[in-house]
N, C-alpha and C positions, 0 to 999 in steps of 0.2 A: 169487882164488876168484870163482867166479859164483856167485850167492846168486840164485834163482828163487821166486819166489813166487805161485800160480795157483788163483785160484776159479771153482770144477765147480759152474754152479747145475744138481742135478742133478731129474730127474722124479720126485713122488709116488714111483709105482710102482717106481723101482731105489733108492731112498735106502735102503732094509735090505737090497738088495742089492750095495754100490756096493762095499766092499771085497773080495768074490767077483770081479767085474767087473772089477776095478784088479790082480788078484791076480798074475797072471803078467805084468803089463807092470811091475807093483813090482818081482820079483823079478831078473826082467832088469834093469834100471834097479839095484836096487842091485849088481849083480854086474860093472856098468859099470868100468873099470878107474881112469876119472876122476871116479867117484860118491865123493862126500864124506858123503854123507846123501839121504837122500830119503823124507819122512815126511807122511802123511796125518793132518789132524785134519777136526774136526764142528762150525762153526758154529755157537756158544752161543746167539745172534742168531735162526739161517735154517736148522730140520734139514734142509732141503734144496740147503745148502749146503757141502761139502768142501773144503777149503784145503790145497793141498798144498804144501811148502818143501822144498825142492831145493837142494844144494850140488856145485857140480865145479868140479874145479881148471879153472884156464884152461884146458888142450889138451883137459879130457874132455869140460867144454860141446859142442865142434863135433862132437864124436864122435858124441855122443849123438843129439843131432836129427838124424845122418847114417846112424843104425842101421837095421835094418829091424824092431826091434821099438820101434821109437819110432811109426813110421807105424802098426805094426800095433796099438798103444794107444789110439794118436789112436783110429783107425776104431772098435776096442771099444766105447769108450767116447762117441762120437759120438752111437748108437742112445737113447742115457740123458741126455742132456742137452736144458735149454730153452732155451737162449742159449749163444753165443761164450763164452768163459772169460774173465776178463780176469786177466793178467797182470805182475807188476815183474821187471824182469832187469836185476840191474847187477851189473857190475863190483868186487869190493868187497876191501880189504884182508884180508888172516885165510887160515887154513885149515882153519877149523870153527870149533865152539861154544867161547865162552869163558866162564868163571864170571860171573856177574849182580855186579858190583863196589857197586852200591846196596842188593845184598840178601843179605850174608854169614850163613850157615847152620850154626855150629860144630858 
């Protein structure tokens, strides 16, 4: 599984509108045939920060960056941002979430 992990410093002016913004490149994205997960959160830190974590199998990674609504995301979301994104991509055992084994919940 590729486990992706990527923060959107994004501008003042689209941070209450960032999820409208992200909307249809989400929707594409999870409807991906190698999308395992793909979920946005809000910087508890930096509200003008969004984190986004991404899962696909090995074959749907290259797929994915090879779409035409991956470009057309990127560019979306370009207009709304103040800096590069920076992001983790590795290679990782699993094929999704697994239960928290330090923090059992009966």
């Amino acid at each position: 599984m590729y486990l992706i992990v990527v923060k959107f410093p994004v501008k003042a002016e689209s941070a209450s509108q960032w999820p409208q913004i992200v909307s249809d490149y989400t929707a594409a994205v999870r409807s991906e045939e190698g999308n395992l997960f793909f979920e946005w959160s809000r910087s508890l830190e930096d509200p003008l920060e969004f984190v986004l974590v991404e899962g696909f199998t090995d074959d749907g990674a290259a797929a994915h960056v090879e779409s035409p609504h991956f470009t057309e995301g990127i560019e979306a979301m370009r207009p709304h941002l103040t800096a590069t994104p920076q992001i983790l991509s590795r290679q990782v055992e699993g094929e999704g979430w697994d239960a928290m084994g330090e923090l059992q919940i009966d």
